[in-house]
DOBA-599484 format. One line per field, with one value per residue: residue in one letter; x, y, z of N, C-alpha, C in turn. Coordinates in Angstrom, 1 decimal, always signed. Each point is the difference from the previous one (the first is absolute). Example, Ala and Ser with C-alpha at 12.3 -4.5 7.8 and 13.67 -1.06 7.14 Angstrom:
BEGIN
residu = a|s
n_px = +13.2|-0.4
n_py = -5.7|+1.1
n_pz = +7.8|-0.7
ca_px = -0.9|+0.9
ca_py = +1.2|+1.1
ca_pz = +0.0|+0.0
c_px = +0.9|-0.8
c_py = +1.2|+1.1
c_pz = +0.0|+0.8
//
This chain:
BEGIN
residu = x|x|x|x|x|x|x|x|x|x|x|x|x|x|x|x|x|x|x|x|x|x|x|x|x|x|x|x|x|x|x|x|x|x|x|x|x|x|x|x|x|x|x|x|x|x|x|x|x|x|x|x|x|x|x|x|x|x|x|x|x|x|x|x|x|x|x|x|x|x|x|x|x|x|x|x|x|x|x|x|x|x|x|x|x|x
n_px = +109.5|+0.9|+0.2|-0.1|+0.6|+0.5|-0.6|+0.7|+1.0|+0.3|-0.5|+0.9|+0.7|-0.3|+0.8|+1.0|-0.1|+0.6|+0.6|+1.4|+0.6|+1.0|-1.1|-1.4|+1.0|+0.0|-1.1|-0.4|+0.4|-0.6|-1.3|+0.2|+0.7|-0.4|-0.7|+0.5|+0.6|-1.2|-0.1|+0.7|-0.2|-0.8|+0.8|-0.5|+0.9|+0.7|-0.5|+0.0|+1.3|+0.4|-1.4|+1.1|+1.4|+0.1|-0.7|+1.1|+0.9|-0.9|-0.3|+1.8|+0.5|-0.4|+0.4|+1.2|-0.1|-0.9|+1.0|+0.8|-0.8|-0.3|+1.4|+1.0|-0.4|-1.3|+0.5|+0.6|-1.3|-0.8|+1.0|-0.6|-1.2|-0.3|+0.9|-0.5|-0.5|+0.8
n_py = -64.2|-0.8|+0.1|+1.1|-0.2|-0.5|+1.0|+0.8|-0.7|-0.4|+0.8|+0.0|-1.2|+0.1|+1.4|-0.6|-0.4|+0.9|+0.5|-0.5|+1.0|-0.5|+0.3|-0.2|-1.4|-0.3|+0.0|-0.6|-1.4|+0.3|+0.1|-0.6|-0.8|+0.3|-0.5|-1.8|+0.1|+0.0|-0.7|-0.8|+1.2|-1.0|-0.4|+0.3|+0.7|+0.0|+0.9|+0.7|-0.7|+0.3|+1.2|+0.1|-0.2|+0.4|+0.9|-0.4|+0.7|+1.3|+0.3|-0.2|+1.0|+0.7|+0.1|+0.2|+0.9|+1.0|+0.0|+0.2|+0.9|-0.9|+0.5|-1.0|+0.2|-0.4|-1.1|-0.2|+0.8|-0.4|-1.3|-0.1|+0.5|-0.6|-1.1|+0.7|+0.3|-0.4
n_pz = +138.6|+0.6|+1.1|-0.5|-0.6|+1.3|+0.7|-1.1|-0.5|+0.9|-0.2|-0.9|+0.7|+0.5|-0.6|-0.3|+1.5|+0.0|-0.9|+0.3|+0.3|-0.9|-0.8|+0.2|+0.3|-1.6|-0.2|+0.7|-0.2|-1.8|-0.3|+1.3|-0.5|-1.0|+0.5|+0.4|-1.2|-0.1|+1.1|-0.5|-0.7|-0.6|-1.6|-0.6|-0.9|+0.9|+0.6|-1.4|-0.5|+1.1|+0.0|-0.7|-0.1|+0.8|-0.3|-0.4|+1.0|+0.9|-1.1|-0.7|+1.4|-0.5|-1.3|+0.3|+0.8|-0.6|-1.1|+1.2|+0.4|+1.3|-0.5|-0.2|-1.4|+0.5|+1.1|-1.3|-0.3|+1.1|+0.3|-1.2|+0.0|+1.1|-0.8|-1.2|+1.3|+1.1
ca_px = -0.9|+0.0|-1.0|-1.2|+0.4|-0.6|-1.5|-1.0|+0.1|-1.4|-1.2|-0.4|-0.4|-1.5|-0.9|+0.2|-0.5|-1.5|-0.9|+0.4|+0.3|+1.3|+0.3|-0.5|+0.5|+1.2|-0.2|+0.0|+1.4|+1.5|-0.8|+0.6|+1.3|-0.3|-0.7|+0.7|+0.8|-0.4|+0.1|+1.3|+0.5|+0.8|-0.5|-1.4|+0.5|+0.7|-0.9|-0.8|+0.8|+0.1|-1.2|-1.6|+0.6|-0.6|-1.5|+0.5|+0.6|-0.6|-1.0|-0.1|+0.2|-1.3|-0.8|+0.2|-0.5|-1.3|+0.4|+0.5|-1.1|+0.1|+1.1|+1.0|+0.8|-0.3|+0.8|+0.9|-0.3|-0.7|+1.0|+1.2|-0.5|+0.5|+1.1|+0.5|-0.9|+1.3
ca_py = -0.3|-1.6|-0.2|+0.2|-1.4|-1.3|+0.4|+0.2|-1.5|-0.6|+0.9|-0.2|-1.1|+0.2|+0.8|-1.2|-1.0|+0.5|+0.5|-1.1|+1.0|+0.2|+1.7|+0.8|-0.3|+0.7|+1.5|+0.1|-0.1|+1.1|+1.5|-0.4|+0.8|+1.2|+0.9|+0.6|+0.9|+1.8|+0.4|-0.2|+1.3|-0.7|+0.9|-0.2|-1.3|-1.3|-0.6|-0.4|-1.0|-1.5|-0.5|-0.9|-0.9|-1.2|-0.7|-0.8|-1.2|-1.2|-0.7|-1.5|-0.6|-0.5|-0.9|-1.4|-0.5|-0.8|-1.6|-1.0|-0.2|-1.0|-1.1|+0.3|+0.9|+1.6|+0.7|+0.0|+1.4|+0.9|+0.6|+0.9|+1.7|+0.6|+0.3|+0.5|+0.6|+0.8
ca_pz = -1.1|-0.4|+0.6|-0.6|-0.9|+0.2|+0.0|-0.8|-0.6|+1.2|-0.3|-2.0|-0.1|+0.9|-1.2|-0.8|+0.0|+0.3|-1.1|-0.9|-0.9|+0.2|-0.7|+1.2|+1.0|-0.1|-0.2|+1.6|+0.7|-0.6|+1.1|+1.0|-0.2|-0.3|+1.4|+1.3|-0.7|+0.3|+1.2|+0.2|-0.9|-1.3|-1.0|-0.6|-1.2|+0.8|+1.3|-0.7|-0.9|+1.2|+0.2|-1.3|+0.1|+1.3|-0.4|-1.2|+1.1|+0.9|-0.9|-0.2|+1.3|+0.5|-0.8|+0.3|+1.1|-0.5|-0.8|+0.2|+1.0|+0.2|-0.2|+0.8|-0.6|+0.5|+0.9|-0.7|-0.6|+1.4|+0.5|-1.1|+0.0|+1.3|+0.4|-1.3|+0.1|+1.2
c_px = -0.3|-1.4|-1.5|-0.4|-0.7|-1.1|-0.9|+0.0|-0.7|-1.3|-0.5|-0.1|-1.1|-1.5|-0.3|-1.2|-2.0|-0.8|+0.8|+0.1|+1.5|+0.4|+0.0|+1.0|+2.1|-0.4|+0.1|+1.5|+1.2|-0.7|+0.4|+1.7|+0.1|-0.4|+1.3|+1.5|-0.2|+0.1|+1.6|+0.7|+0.9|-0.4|-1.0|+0.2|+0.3|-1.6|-1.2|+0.1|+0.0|-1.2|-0.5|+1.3|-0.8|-1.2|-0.2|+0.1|-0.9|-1.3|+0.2|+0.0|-2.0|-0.9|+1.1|-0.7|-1.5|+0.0|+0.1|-0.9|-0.1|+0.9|+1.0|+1.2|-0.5|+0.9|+1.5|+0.3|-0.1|+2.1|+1.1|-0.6|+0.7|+1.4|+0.5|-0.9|+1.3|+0.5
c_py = -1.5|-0.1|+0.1|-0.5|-1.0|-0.1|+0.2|-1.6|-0.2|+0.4|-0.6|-1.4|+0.0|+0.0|-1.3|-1.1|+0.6|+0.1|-0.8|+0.8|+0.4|+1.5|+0.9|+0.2|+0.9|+1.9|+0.9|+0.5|+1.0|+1.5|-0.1|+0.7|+1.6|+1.0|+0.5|+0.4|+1.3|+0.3|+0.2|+0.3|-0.5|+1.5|-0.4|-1.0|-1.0|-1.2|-0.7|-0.7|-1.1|-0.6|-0.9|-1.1|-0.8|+0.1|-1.1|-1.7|-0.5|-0.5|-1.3|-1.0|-0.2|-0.9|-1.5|-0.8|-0.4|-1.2|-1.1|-0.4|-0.9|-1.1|+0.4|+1.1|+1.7|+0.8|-0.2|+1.3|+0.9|+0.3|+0.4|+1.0|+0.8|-0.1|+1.3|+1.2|+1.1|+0.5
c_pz = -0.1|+0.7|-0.2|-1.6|+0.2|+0.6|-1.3|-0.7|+0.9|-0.3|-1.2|+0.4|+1.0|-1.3|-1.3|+0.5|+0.3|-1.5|-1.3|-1.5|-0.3|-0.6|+1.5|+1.4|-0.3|-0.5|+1.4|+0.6|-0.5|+0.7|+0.8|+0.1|-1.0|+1.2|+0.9|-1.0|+0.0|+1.3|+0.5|-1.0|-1.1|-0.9|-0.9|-1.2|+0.4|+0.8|-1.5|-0.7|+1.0|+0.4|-1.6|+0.3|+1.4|-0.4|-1.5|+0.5|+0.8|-0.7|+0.1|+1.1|+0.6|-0.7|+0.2|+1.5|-0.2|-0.6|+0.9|+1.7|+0.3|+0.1|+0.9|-0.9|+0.6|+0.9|-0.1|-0.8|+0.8|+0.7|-1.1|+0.2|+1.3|+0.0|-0.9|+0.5|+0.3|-1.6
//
């Protein structure tokens, strides 16, 4: 599953710089995991309390990367996301 993790993050920040949307980009990314929880036979209370927590989390992880666009704090967020990603 990490793996595919780091594709979908890869994807939402793609999604981020295209439409510069941090709702849009962490709405994405928690559907994203919800999805492949269902595929990989989580329980439903569970797969649905972890989806609004990470969709909580990568809000702030994407709206910090919008904030800080252009700087050198961006890739200071860009390698805290991927490392907290594993």
């Amino acid at each position: 599953m990490i793996p595919l993790s780091f594709i979908a993050l890869a994807a939402c920040i793609k999604l981020l710089a295209v439409t510069r949307d941090p709702k849009l980009s962490a709405g994405v990314f928690a559907a994203s995991k919800l999805v492949l929880g269902f595929f990989l036979g989580g329980g439903f209370t569970w797969l649905l309390l972890s989806a609004v927590i990470i969709g909580a989390l990568s809000y702030l992880y994407f709206w910090a990367l919008y904030r800080f666009e252009g700087t050198i704090m961006w890739w200071v967020v860009l390698v805290l996301g991927v490392v907290l990603t594993v």
